[in-house]
C-alpha positions, 0 to 999 in steps of 0.5 A: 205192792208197797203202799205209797203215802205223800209228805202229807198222808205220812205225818198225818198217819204218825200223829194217828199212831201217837194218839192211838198211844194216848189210853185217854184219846184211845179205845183199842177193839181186840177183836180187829186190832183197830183203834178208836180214837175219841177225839182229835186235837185241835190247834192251840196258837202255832201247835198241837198238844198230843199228849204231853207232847206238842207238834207244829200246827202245820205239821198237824194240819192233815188231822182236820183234813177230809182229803187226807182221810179219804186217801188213808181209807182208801189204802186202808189204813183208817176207817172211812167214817171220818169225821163221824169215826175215827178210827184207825186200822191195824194195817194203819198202826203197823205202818212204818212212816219212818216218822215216829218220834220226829214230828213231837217234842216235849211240851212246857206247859 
């Protein structure tokens, strides 16, 4: 059975994926395939700095969501130690959003 993720779940879980590309944000375990991600970013005016690229605050707004996580654990595509962990699992990486790239933009500053 395909796992279904709302408008919400889908942009969260592509930022997860970009940060867990950021080495300075990430912390790979070899031995699961999970990532550990060491922080999470915060809204700086109207957006989002992932890396060296930005994403709309609303856009982002499922990161600091509780809800959001909580339905992502239970399809098991994060671990379930959020706010405390943030981690997200092999089966997480690997999922296709359709979203990659789509959501960030470069940054000018």
């Amino acid at each position: 059975m395909k796992t279904k993720l709302n408008a919400l779940q889908s942009r969260t879980l592509a930022l997860l994926q970009e940060l867990a590309r950021d080495p300075d944000l990430a912390e790979a375990d070899p031995a699961t395939g999970d990532v550990r991600l060491t922080a999470l970013p915060h809204a700086h005016g109207d957006h989002v700095h992932i890396g060296a690229r930005v994403v709309s605050s609303r856009h982002a707004s499922g990161l600091d969501n509780a809800n959001v996580w909580a339905a992502l654990a239970r399809k098991g595509l994060v671990g379930a130690g959020y706010p405390f962990e943030l981690v997200i699992t092999a089966a997480g990486l690997a999922f296709d959003t359709g979203l990659r790239g789509g959501l960030t933009a470069p940054t000018d500053h």
